[in-house]
C-alpha positions in Angstrom: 12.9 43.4 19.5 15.5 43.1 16.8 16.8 40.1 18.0 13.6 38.3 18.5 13.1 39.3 14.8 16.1 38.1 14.0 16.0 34.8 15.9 12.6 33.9 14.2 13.4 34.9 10.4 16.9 33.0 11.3 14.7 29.7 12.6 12.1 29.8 9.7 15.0 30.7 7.2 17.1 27.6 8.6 14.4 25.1 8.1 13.9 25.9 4.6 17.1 25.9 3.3 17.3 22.3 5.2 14.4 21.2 2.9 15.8 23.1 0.0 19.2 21.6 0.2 17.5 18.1 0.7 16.4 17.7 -3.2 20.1 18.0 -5.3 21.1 15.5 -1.8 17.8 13.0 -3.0 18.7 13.4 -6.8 22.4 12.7 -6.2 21.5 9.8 -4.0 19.4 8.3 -7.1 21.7 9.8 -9.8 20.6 7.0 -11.9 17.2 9.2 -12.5 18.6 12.2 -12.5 21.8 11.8 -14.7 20.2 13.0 -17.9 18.4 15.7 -16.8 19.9 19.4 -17.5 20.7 22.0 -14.8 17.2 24.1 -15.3 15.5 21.0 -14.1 17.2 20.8 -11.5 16.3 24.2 -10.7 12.8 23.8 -11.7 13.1 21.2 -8.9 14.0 23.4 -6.1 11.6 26.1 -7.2 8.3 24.3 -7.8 9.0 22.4 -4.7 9.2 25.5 -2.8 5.8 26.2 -1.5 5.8 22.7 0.5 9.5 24.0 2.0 7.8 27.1 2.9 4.9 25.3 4.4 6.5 22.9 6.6 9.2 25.4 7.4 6.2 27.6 9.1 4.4 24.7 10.9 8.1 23.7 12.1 8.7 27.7 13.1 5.2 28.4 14.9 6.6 26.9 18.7 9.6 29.0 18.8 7.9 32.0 17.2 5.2 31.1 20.7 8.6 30.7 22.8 10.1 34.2 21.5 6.3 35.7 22.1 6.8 34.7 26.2 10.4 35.3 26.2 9.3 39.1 26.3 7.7 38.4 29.9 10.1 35.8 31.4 13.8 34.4 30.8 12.9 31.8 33.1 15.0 28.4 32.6 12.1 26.7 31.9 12.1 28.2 28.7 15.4 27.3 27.0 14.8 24.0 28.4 11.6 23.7 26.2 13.6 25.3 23.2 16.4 22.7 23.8 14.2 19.9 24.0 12.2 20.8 20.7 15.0 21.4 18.6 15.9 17.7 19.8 12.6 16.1 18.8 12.5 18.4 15.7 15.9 17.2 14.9 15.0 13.8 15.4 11.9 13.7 13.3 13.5 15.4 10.2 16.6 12.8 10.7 14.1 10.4 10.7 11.7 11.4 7.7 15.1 12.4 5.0 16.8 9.1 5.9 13.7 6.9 5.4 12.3 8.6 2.4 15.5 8.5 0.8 15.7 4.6 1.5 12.4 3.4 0.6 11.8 5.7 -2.3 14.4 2.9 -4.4 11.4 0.0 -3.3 8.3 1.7 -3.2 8.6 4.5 -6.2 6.9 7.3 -4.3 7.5 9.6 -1.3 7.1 9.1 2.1 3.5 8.7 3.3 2.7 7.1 6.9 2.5 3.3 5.5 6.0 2.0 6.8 5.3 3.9 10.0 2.6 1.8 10.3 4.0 -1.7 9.5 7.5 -0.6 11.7 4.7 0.0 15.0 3.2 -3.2 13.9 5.9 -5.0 14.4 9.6 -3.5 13.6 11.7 -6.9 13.0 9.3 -7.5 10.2 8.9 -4.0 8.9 12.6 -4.1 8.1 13.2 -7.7 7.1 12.9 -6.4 3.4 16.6 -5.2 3.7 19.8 -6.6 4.7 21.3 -6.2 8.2 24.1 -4.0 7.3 21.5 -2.1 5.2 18.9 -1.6 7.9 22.4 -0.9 10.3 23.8 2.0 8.3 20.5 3.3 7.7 20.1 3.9 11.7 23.4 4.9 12.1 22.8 7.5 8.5 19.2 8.4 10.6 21.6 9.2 13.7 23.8 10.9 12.1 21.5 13.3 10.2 20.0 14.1 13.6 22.9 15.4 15.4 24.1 17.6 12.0 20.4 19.1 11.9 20.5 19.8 15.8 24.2 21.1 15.6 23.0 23.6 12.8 19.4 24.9 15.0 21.3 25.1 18.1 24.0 27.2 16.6 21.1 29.1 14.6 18.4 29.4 16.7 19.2 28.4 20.5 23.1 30.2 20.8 21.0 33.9 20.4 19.0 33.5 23.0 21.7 34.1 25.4 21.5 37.8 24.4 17.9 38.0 25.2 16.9 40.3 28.0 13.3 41.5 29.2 12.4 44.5 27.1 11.0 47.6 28.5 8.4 47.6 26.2 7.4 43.9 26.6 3.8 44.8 25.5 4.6 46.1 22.1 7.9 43.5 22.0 5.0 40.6 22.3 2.6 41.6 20.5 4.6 42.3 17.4 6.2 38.7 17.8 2.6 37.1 17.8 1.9 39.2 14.8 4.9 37.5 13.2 4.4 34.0 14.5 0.7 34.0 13.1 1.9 35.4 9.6 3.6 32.0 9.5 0.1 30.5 8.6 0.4 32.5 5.5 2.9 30.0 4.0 1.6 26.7 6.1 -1.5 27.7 4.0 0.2 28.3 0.6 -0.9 31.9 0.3 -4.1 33.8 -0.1 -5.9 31.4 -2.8 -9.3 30.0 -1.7 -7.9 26.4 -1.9 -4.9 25.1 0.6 -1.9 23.8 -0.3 -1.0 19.8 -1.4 1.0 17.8 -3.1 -0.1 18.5 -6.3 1.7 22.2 -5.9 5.2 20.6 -6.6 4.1 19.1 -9.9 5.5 20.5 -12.8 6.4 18.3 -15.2 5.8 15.1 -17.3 8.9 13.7 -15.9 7.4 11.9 -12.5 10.6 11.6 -11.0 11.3 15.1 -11.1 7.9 15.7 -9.6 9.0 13.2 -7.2 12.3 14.9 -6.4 10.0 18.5 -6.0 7.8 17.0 -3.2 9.3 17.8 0.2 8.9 14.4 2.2 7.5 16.1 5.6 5.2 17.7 3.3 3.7 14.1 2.3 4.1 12.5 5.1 2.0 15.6 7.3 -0.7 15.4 4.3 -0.7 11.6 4.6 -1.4 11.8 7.8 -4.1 14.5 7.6 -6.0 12.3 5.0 -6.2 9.1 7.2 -9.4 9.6 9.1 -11.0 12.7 7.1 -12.0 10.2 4.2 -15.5 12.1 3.0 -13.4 14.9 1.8 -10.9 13.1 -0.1 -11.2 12.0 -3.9 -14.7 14.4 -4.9 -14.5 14.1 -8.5 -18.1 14.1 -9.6 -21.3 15.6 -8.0 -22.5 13.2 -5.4 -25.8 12.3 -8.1 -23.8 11.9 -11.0 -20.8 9.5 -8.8 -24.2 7.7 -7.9 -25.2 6.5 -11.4 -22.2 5.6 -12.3 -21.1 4.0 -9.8 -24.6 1.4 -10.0 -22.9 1.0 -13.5 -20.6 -1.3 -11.8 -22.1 -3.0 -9.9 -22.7 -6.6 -9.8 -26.4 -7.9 -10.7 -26.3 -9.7 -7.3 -25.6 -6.5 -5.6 -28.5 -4.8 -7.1 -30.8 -7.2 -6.6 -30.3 -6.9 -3.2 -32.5 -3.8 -2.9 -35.0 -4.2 -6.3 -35.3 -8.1 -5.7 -34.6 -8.4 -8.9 -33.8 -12.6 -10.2 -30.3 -12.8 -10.6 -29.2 -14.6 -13.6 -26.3 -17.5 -12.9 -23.1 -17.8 -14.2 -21.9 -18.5 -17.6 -19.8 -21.3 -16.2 -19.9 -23.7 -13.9 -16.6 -24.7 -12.8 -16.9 -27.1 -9.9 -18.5 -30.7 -9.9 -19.7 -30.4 -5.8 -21.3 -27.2 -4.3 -19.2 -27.8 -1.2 -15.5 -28.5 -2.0 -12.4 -28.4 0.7 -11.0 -24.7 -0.7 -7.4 -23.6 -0.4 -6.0 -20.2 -1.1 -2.5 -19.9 -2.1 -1.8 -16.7 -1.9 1.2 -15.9 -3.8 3.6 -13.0 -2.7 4.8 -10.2 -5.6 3.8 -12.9 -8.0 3.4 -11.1 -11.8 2.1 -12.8 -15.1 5.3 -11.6 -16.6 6.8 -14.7 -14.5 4.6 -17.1 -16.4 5.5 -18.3 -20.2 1.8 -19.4 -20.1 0.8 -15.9 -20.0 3.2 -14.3 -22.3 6.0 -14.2 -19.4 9.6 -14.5 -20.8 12.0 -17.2 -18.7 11.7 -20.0 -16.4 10.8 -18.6 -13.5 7.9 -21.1 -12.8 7.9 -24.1 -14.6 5.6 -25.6 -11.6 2.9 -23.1 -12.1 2.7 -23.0 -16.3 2.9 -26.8 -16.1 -0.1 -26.7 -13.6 -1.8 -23.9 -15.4 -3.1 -26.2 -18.4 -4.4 -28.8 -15.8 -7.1 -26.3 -14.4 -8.9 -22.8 -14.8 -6.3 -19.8 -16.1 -7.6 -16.7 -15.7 -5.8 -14.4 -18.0 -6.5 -10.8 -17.4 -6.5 -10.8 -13.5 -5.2 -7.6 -12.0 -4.0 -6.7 -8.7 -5.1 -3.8 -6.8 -2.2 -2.1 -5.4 1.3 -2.9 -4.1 1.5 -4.0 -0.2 0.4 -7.3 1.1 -1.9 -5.8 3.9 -4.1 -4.3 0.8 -4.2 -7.3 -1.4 -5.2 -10.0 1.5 -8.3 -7.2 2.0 -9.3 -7.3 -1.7 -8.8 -10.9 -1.7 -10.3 -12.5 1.2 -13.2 -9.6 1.7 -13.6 -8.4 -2.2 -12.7 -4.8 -0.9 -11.1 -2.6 -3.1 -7.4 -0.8 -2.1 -7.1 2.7 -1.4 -4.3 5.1 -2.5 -3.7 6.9 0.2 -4.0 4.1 2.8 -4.9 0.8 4.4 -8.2 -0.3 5.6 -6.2 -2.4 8.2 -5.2 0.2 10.0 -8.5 1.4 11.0 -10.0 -2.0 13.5 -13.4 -0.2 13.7 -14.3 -0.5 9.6 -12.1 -3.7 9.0 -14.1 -5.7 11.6 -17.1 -3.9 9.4 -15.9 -5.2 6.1 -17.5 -8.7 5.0 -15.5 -12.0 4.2 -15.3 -15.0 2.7 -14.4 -16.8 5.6 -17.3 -15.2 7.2 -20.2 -16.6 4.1 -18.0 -20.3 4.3 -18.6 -20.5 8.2 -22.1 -19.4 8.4 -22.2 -23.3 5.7 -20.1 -25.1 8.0 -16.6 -24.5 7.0 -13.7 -25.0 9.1 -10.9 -22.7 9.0 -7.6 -22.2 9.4 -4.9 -19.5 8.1 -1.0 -20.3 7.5 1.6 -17.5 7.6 5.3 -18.3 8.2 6.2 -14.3 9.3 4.4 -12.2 12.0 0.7 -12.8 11.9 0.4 -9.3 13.9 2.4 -7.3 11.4 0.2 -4.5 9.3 -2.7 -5.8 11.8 -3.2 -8.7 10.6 -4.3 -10.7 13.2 -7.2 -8.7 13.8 -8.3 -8.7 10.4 -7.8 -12.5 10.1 -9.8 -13.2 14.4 -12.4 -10.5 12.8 -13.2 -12.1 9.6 -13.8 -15.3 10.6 -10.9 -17.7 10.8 -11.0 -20.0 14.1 -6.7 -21.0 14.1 -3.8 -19.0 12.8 -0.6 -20.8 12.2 2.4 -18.0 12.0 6.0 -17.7 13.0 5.3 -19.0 16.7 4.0 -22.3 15.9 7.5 -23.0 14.0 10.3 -23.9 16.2 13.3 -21.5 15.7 15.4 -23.2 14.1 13.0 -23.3 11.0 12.1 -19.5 11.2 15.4 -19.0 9.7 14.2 -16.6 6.5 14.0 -12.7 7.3 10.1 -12.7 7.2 10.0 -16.2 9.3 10.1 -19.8 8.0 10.2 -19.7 4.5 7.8 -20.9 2.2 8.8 -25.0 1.7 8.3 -25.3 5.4 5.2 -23.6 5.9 3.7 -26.1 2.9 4.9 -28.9 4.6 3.1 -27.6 8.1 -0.3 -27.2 6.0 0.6 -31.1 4.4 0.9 -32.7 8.0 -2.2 -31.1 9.1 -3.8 -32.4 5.6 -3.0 -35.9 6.7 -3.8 -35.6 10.4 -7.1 -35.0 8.3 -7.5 -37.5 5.9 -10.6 -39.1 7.0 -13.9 -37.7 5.6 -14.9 -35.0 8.1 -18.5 -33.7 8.7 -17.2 -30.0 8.1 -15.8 -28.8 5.0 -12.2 -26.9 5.3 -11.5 -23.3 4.2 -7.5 -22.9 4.2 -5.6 -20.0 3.1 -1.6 -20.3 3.1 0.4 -17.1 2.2 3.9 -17.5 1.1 6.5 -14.6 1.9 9.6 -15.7 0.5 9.4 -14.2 -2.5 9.8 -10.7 -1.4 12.6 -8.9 -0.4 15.1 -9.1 -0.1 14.8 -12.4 -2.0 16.9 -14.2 0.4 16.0 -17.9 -0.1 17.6 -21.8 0.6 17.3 -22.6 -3.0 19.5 -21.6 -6.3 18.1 -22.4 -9.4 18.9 -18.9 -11.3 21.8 -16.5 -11.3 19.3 -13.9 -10.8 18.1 -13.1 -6.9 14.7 -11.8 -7.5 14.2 -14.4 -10.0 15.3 -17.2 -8.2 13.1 -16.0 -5.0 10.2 -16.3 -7.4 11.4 -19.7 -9.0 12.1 -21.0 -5.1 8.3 -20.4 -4.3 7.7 -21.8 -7.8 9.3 -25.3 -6.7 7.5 -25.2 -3.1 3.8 -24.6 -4.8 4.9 -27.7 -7.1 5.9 -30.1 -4.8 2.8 -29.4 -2.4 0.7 -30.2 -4.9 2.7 -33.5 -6.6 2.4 -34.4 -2.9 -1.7 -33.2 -2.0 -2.6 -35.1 -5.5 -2.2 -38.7 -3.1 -4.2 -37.5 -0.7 -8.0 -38.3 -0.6 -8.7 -34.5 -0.1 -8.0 -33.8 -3.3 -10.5 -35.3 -4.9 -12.7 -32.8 -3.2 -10.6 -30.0 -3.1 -10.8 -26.7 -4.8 -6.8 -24.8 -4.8 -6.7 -21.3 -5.7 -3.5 -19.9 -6.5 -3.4 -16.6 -6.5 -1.0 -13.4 -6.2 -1.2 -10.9 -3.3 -0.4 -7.6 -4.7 1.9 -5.9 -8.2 4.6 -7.9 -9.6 8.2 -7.7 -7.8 9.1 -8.3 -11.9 9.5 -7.4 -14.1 12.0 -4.7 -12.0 11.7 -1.8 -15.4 8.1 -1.8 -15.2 6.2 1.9 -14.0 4.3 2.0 -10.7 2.0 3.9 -13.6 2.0 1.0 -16.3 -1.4 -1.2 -16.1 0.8 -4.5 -16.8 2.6 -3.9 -13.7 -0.8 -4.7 -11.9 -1.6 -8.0 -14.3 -1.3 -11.0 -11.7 -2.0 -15.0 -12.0 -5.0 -16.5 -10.8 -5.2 -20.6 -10.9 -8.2 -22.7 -10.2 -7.3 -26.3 -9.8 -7.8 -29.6 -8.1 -9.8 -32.5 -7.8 -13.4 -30.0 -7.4 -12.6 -28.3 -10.9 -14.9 -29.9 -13.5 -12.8 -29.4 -16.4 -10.2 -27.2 -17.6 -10.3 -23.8 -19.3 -9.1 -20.4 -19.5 -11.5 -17.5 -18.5 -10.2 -14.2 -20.7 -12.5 -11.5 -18.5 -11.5 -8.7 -17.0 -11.5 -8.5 -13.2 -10.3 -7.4 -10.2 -8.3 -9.2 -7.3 -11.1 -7.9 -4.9 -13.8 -10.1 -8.0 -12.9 -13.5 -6.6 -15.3 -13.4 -3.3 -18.2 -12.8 -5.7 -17.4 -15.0 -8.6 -16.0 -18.3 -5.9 -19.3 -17.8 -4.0 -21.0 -17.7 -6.9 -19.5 -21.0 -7.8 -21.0 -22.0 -4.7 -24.1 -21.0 -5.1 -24.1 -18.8 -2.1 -25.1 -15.1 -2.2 -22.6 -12.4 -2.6 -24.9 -9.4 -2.1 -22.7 -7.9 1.1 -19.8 -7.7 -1.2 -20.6 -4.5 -2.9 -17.3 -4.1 -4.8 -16.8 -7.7 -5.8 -18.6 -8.6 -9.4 -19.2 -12.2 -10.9 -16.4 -12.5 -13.5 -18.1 -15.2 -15.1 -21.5 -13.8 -15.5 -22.0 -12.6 -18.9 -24.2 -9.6 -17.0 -22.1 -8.0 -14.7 -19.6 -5.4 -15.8 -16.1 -6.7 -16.2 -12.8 -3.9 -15.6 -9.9 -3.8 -13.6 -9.3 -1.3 -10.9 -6.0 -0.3 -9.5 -4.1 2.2 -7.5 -1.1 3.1 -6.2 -0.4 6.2 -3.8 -1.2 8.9 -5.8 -2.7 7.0 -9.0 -5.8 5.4 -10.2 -6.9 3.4 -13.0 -9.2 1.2 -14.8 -9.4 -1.0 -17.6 -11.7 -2.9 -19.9 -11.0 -5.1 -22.5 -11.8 -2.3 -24.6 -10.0 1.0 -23.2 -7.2 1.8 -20.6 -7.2 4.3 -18.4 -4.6 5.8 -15.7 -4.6 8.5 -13.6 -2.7 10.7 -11.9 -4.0 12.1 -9.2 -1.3 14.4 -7.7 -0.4 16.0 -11.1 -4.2 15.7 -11.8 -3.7 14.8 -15.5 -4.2 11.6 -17.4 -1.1 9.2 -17.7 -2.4 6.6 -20.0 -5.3 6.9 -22.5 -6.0 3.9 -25.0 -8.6 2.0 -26.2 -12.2 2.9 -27.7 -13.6 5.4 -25.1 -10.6 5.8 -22.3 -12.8 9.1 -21.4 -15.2 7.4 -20.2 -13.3 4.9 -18.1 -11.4 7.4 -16.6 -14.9 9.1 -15.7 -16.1 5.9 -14.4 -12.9 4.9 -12.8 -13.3 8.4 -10.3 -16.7 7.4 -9.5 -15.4 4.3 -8.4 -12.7 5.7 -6.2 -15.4 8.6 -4.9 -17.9 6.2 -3.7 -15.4 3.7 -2.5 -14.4 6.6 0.1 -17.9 7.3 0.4 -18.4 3.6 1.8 -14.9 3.8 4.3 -16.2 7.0 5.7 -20.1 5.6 6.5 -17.8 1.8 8.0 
């Protein structure tokens, strides 16, 4: 019995000290963070962050506490083969998880959660077209690596002891004592006693986020990322049901209420367009910021194209993006859908083919459409989002020959505009359908590879690159006859890729362009409201004069009657703001980040109504 004892305290002892040892390895990595902070932090890291080691050290301990159970009836072979084979995969999977987390933490600013999981299964050339060759080389060989230290140690540890295992006489009392110990092991995978289970939260400690950050054990997040996937009616329960209810019909547009009181909706403040049916195109700009544009208090020349351009239509000024992956702005923009923290619609093909879409209003009037994507059109599930909503061709990385898809995410952005200009010309004669096009640019991502050089700086010159192709499209789509007709919205995907210093937590980090322009735009103007990425279905179909009812989340921003705010979110934040108050949350720590403004109380209240019913809606999809 002792050396059953011993062999699971050794196991469950091992796997913490492997977690525990992890954080001064991830603070040294990013030493950059961590330089100025004194030793007790340090400590502070590795003792607040505890619990989680102690948590996932148990769920990682409970199969060869079950194995050390049946070793009291058997020593059958069968048995260390099991052992063997789990220490591999176990092995393997932490090799894995350290490696990646320690990686993507430099991009993405949080820890590990299941989202690049998803976009590597989506497709895995594009998932790591972000980093160099050599980077995403070394990184499987670091991944490899780790995996063969971590399975040297839990062999030695854990498997090598086994060999002085016998049958006991008492195998009875040998078992049952075992199971006693292998189901105390829920004790820590619980967090103790308390009435309420363990999360994230448990590792926060201080005001510093990146120590926080450097607390959380990365299995830890990604197991509770993956826990809160599908169980979406128990996440985010701020307020009683009734009192998320009233608020939440707050903020709601006056199209959205009239739906059910049949209420006369009043129109919009402005009418933009001089036809009710224009040719539209969406440019959707990828990681574009405001910060890029002098027009909009942006320092540099980044985009002289797109400030040039700016005071030839409709600027809208205080546009902000919802969160920070493509695959949850092309959601908010194309079905007025907010993003969610702690996932991706996308993911879930049952609600996305659910969720409404502008393509889907503009087809039911006629519209022809067609989507242009120089990457992988099936990366993050795309291509079922895109079939679903509504769009009848997809032009993506297969219809380019390969010697044009020379860019890491496919052919880059000049030739993708010149794909959408030939098919503008193949169409230059009046047609008896209207077109709905949406091109998304990619180049200006990382890792800001691009056949242009303009600026010293990388990530600028990616931007400035993308800058140039949106100009010249449009000096050359001016000579066209479509133009006359056509309506182009320019408009950015997701946060800002700059300015590089700003906070995941910082509202201007979310403040993104938006550009109405073209031959359909009555006049110019700049439109100051507040609003959402996910508030351009309602207010375009406005403009249309169509109804925008379905789109439940989406509000008129030029209707002087519907409330006008900004909602945004990043994992493991919320926030809202007004053109009165400011308010950012965090919802791991559970304490307010950012409070400014009139009455940021209340916006914060209003802002977890938002997020409460908003979850209320995925789980009912």
């Amino acid at each position: 019995m002792r050396e059953r004892i011993g062999c699971l305290i050794k196991t469950y002892g091992l796997f913490v000290c492997l977690f525990v040892i992890q954080k001064p390895l991830f603070m040294l990595f990013y030493n950059a963070l961590y330089a100025d902070c004194p030793w007790a932090d340090w400590l502070r890291v590795l003792w607040y962050g505890l619990p989680l080691d102690l948590c996932v050290a148990g769920y990682l301990t409970v199969l060869p506490g079950s194995l050390l159970v049946v070793s009291a009836w058997t020593q059958a072979r069968w048995l260390r083969m099991v052992w063997q084979i789990y220490l591999w995969v176990v092995s393997l999977l932490l090799g894995v998880v350290f490696v990646t987390d320690l990686v993507l933490y430099e991009y993405w600013g949080f820890r590990l959660d299941t989202t690049p999981f998803f976009y590597f299964f989506s497709s895995p050339k594009v998932a790591v077209a972000s980093t160099s060759g050599w980077m995403a080389a070394l990184g499987f060989l670091l991944m490899a690596v780790t995996t063969v230290l971590i399975y040297i140690l839990l062999y030695v540890v854990t498997y090598r002891p086994l060999d002085r295992l016998k049958v006991p006489f008492r195998r009875v009392r040998v078992s049952m004592v075992m199971l006693f110990l292998t189901v105390c092991l829920f004790v820590p995978i619980r967090g103790g006693f308390t009435s309420s289970a363990i999360n994230i939260g448990k590792a926060y400690f201080s005001t510093n986020r990146q120590l926080n950050h450097a607390a959380v054990n990365p299995a830890f997040s990604l197991l509770e990322s993956v826990s809160e996937q599908t169980n979406f009616s128990a996440q985010y329960r701020f307020l009683q049901p009734a009192d998320a209810d009233n608020l939440f019909a707050t903020l709601l547009d006056p199209q959205v209420k009239a739906a059910s009181t049949s209420v006369a909706v009043p129109d919009s403040l402005h009418a933009l367009l001089n036809t009710s049916r224009p040719d539209i195109l969406f440019i959707v700009l990828e990681s574009f910021s405001s910060h890029l544009m002098s027009t909009l208090g942006g320092k540099g020349n980044a985009t002289p194209c797109l400030d040039s351009l700016a005071d030839e239509g409709v600027l809208f000024t205080h546009l902000y993006a919802n969160s920070f992956r493509t695959d949850r702005g092309l959601v908010s923009l194309l079905s007025g859908y907010p993003a969610q923290p702690t996932t991706s619609i996308l993911k879930f093909s049952r609600k996305t083919q659910s969720l409404p879409a502008i393509v889907g209003v503009l087809k039911e009037e006629g519209y022809a459409t067609c989507y242009y994507y120089g990457g992988d059109v099936d990366f993050a599930n795309m291509r079922f989002y895109l079939m679903s909503s509504g769009f009848e061709n997809l032009v993506c990385d297969s219809d380019f020959p390969s010697a044009e898809r020379l860019g890491k995410w496919g052919a880059h952005d000049h030739i993708v505009f010149r794909r959408l200009l030939d098919d503008l010309r193949a169409d230059s004669f009046p047609s008896e359908r209207p077109f709905f096009r949406v091109l998304q640019t990619s180049s200006s991502h990382e890792p800001f590879e691009v056949p242009y050089r303009r600026l010293s700086n990388d990530r600028l010159n990616a931007f400035a690159y993308t800058d140039s192709c949106v100009g010249d499209f449009i000096r050359q789509f001016r000579n066209l006859p479509q133009w006359k007709n056509t309506l182009v919205v320019l408009v950015s995907d997701h946060q800002g890729g700059y300015p590089e210093v700003l906070s995941n937590f910082s509202e201007e980090r979310y403040r993104i362009p938006m550009l109405w322009l073209g031959g359909a735009v009555q006049r110019t103007s700049r439109i100051d409201t507040y609003g959402s990425q996910h508030d351009l279905a309602a207010t375009l179909l406005a403009q249309l004069g169509l109804p925008h009812g379905q789109f439940v989340f989406s509000k008129d921003m030029l209707n002087p009657q519907a409330p006008h705010f900004a909602y945004f979110t990043f994992p493991g934040m919320l926030g809202m703001l007004t053109d009165t108050s400011c308010a950012v949350y965090d919802i791991s720590a559970e304490i307010p980040v950012t409070m400014q403004g009139n009455w940021p109380e209340r916006t914060l209240v209003e802002a977890m109504a938002y997020l409460q019913k908003l979850y209320d809606d995925i789980t009912k999809r």
